[in-house]
C-alpha positions in Angstrom: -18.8 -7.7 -6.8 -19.2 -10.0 -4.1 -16.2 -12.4 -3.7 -15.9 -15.6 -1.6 -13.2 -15.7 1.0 -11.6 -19.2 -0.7 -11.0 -17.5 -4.2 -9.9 -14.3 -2.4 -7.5 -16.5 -0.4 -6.6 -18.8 -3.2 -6.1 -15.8 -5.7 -3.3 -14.2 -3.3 -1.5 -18.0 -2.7 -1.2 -18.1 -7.1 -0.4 -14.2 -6.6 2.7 -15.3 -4.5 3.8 -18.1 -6.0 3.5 -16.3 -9.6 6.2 -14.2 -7.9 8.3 -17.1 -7.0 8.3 -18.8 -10.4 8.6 -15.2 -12.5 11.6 -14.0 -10.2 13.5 -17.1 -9.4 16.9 -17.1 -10.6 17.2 -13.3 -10.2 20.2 -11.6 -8.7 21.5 -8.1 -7.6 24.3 -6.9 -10.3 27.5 -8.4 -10.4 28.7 -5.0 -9.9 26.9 -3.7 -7.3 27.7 -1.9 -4.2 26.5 -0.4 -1.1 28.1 0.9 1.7 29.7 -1.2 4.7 29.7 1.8 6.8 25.6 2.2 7.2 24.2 -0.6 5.2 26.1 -3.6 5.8 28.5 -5.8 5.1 30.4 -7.2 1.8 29.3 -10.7 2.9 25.5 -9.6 2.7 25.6 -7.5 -0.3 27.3 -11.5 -1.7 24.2 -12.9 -1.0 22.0 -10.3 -3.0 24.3 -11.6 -5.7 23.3 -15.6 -5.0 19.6 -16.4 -6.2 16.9 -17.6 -4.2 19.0 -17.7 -0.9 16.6 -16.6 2.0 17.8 -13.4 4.1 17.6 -12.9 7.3 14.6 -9.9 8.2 16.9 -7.6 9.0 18.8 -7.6 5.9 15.4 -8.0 4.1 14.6 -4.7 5.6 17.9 -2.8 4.9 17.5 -4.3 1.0 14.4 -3.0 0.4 14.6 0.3 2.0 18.0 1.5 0.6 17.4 4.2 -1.6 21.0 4.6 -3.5 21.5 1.1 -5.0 22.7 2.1 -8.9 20.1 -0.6 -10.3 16.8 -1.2 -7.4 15.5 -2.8 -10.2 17.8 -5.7 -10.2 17.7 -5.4 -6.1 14.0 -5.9 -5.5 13.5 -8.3 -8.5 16.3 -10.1 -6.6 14.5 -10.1 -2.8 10.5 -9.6 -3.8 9.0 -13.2 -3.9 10.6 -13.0 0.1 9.4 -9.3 0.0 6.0 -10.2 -0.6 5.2 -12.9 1.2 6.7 -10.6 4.5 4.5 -7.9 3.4 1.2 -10.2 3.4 2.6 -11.5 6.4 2.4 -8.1 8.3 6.0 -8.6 8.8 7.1 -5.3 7.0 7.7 -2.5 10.0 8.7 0.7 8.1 10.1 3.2 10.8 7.4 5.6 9.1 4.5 4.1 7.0 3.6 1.5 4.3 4.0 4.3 1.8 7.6 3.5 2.3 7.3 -0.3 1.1 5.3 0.8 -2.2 8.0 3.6 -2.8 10.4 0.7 -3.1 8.5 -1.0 -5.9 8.0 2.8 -7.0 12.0 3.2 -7.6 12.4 -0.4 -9.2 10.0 0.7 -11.9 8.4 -2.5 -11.8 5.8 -1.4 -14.6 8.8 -1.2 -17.4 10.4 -4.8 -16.5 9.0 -7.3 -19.1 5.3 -8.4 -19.9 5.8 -11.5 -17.4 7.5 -9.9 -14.1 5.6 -6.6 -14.5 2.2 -9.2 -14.6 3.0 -11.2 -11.7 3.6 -8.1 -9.6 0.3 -6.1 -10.5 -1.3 -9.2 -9.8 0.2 -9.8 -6.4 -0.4 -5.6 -5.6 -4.4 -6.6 -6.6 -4.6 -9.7 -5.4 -3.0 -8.9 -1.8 -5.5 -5.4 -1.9 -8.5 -7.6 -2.5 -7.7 -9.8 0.3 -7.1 -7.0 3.3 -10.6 -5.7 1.9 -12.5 -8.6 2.7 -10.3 -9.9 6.0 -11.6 -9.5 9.4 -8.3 -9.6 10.4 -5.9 -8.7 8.1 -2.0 -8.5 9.1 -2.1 -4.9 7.8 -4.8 -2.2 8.0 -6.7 -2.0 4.6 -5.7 2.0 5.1 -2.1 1.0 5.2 -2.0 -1.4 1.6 -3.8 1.2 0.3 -1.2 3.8 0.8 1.2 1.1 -0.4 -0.7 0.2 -3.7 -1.1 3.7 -4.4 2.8 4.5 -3.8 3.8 1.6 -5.7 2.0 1.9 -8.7 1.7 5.8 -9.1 -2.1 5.7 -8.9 -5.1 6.2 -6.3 -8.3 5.5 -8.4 -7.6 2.0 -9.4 -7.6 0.8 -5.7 -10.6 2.8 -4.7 -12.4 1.7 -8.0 -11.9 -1.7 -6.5 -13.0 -0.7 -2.9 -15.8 1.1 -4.3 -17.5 -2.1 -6.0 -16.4 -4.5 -3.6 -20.1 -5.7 -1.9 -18.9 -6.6 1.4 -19.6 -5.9 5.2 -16.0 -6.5 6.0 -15.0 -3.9 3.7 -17.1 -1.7 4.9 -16.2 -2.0 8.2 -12.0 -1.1 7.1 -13.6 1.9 4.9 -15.2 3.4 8.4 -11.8 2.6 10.1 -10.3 4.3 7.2 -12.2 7.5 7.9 -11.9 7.7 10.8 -8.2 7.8 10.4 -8.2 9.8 7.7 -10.9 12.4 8.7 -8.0 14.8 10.8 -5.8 15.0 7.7 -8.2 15.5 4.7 -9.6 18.2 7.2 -6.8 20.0 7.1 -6.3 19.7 3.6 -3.5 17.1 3.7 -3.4 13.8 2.4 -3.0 10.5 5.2 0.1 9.4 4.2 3.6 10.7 2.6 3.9 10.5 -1.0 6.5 11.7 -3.9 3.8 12.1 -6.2 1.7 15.1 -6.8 0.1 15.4 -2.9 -2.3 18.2 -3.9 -4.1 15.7 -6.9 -3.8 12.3 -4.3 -5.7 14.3 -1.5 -8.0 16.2 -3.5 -8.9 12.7 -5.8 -9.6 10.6 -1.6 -11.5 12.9 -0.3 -14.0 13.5 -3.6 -13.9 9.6 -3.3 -14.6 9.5 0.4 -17.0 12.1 0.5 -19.1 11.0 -2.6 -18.8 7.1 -1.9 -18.4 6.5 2.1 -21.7 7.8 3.5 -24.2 5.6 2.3 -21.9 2.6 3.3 -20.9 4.0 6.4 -25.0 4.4 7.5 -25.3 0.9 7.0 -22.5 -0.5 8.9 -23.2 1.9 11.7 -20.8 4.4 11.6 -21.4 7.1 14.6 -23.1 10.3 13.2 -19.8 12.6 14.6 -18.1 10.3 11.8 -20.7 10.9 9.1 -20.4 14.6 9.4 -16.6 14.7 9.6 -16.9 12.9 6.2 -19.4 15.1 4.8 -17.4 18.2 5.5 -14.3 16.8 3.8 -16.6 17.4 0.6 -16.8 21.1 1.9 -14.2 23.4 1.2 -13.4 27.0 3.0 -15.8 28.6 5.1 -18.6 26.2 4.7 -16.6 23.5 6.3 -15.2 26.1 9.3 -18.0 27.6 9.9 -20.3 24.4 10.1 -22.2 23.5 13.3 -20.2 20.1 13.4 -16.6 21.3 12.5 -14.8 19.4 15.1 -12.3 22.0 15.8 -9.3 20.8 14.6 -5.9 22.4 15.1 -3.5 22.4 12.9 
């Protein structure tokens, strides 16, 4: 698959305006609370309860991230068209990781929200993922969305199915820079990024992928050899990745 950049580009704009049209009109419960002391104030949590005013980033940030709302469902249906398009925007700082944005679509359960909504977001999540891959430039690190994608849908091998047959120099210049984040981890037998799903199957499942997928592409974008063998000995296990000549000598 070898994409242009204008349907790339004009497949994300639709993405984000499906979000606009399938969540307009959608508020936070009537009923909803949140507390004044570390959240905010009653005057903010009114406008979660007010469709389609803008927020200012910080609330944005505090909606979003709040963990104990009694329906994040209604909350992020609520805020996502303006969730998204800061997200694309590289506007999103978690105080951690991305993994932190996806968790938030994670708790809303987006996947269980009718045919319509639950559509427009998987296509924004591919669409967005699609576009990093094949950005020189993107607001945020193709390593980054990925971690997002994976956290907010549950799922690792769908986005690396789609990075695997994506034919394109600029994404395989973000898989190297990938790697080469990633190498330290998956060394030490740890996946890149936080997660509340199973750790053990994420990390095992990225560095089969990396190790069976990267090299090839990696040789032809020009990767340093140091990098080549640190992703060839994340396909090793025990002693033969310790005990080979090119173990870096990590310490964990």
């Amino acid at each position: 698959m070898t994409p242009d950049d204008f349907s790339v580009r004009l497949r994300l704009d639709r993405a984000l305006d499906g979000l606009d049209v399938a969540f307009r009109g959608m508020t936070a419960r009537g009923d909803e609370v949140q507390c004044t002391c570390h959240w905010g104030s009653e005057e903010e949590l009114a406008l979660l309860k007010v469709p389609d005013v803008v927020l200012d980033p910080d609330l944005l940030r505090r909606t979003w991230d709040a963990p104990d709302w009694s329906d994040h469902g209604a909350v992020l249906r609520r805020v996502l068209p303006q969730f998204a398009r800061a997200l694309t925007g590289g506007l999103v700082e978690p105080l951690f990781g991305m993994e932190e944005a996806g968790r938030s679509f994670a708790r809303g359960r987006w996947w269980e929200w009718p045919a319509r909504q639950s559509a427009a977001v998987r296509e924004f999540l591919g669409a967005w993922w699609v576009r990093t891959l094949v950005d020189p430039d993107p607001a945020v690190p193709a390593y980054e969305v990925l971690a997002l994608c994976a956290e907010a849908s549950g799922a690792l091998g769908p986005w690396l199915r789609t990075w695997e047959t994506l034919e394109h120099g600029v994404a395989d210049r973000h898989l190297a820079e990938a790697a080469a984040r990633w190498e330290y981890d998956l060394l030490g037998d740890r996946l890149p990024w936080d997660t509340w799903d199973d750790e053990d199957a994420l990390r095992t499942e990225l560095a089969a992928w990396l190790a069976r997928h990267a090299p090839a592409r990696l040789r032809t974008h020009g990767a340093p050899e140091e990098l080549l063998h640190r992703v060839r000995l994340v396909g090793l296990t025990g002693p033969a990745r310790w005990e080979d000549p090119h173990w870096p000598g990590h310490r964990y």
